[in-house]
Legacy VTK file of the C-alpha trace (Angstrom):
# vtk DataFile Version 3.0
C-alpha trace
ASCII
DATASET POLYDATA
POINTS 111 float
-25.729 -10.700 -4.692
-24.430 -9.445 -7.891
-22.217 -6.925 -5.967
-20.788 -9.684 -3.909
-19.934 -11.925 -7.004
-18.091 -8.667 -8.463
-15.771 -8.280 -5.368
-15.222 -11.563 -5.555
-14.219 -11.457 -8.779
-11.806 -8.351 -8.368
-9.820 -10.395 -5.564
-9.676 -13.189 -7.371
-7.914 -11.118 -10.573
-5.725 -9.775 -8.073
-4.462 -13.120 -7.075
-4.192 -14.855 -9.902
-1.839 -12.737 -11.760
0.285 -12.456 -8.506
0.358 -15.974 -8.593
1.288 -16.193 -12.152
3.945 -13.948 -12.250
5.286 -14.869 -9.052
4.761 -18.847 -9.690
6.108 -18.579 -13.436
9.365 -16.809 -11.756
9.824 -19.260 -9.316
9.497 -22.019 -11.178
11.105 -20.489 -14.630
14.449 -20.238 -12.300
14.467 -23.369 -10.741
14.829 -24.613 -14.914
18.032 -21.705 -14.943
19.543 -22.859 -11.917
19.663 -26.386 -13.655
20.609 -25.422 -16.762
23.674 -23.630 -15.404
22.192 -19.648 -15.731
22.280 -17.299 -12.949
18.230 -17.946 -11.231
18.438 -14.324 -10.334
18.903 -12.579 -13.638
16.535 -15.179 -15.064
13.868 -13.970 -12.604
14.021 -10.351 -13.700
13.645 -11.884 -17.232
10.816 -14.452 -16.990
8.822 -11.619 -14.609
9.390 -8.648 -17.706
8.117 -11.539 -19.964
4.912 -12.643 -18.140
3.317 -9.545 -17.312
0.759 -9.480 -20.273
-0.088 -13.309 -19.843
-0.835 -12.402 -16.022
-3.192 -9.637 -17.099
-5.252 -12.187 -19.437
-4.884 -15.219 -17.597
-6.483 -13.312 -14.487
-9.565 -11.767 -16.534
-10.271 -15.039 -18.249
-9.043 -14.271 -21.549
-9.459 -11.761 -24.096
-12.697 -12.989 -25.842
-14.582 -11.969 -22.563
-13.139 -8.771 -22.214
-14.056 -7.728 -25.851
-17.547 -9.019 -25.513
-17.919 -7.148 -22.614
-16.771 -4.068 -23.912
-19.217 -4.571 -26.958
-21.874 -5.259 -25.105
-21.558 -2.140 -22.929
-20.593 0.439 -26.167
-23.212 -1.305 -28.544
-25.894 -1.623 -25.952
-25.545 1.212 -23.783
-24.310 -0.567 -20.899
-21.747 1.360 -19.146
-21.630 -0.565 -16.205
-20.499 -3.386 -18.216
-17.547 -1.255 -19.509
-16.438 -0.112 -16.066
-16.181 -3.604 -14.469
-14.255 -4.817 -16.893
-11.860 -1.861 -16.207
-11.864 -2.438 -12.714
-11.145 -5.793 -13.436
-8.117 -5.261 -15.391
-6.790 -2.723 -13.095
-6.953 -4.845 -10.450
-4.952 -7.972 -12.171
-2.787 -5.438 -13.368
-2.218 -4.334 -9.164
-1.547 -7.904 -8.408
0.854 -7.851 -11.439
2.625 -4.878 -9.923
2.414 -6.585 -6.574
4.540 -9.822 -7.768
6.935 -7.418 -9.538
7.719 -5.899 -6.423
8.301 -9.006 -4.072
10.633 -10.157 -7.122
12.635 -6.672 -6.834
12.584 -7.332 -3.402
14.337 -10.664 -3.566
16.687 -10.189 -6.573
17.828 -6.470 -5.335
17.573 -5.403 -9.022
14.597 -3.639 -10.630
12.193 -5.792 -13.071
12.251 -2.790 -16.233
LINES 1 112
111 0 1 2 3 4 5 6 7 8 9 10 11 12 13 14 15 16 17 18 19 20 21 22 23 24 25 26 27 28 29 30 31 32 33 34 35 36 37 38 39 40 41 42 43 44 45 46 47 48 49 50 51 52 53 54 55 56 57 58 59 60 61 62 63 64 65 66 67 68 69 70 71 72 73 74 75 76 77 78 79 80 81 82 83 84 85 86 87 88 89 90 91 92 93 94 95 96 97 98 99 100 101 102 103 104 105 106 107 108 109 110
């Protein structure tokens, strides 16, 4: 049960930041396009810029991810300390993920 929660969990990391970065892109150059900017260049932008607030937004924030670390260094629990790895590595895969379908479509790379 706990096991299942945890996979769950990972996926839904994964997709959230891919949708944040990818929505925030989107969106962010649908406001360039009507301001008179080129939408394309203001992708590359808007994705450099929303990488971190992917990552946090898909663990839940960084109060969490302290506590859990805490807890697992303070109190021995190392399994603690690994999920919340796992869980950053795998918003940080979706983050990488969104990054690529934007190089993709603007034919420039996101630095």
């Amino acid at each position: 049960m706990e096991e299942e929660r945890f996979i769950s969990s990972i996926i839904h990391c994964y997709f959230i930041a891919l949708g944040v970065i990818m929505g925030g892109t989107f969106i962010g150059s649908i406001g360039a396009f009507a301001t008179g900017e080129p939408p394309l260049t203001v992708m590359r932008r808007i994705a450099k810029g929303l990488r971190i607030w992917a990552i946090v937004a898909a663990i839940g924030g960084t109060f969490d991810a302290i506590s859990n670390f805490e807890r697992g260094i303070y109190e021995g629990s190392t399994i603690d300390v690994v999920k919340q790895v796992l869980l950053i590595v795998f918003a940080m895969a979706g983050v990488q993920t969104a990054l690529l379908i934007i190089e993709w479509f603007t034919q420039e790379s996101v630095d």
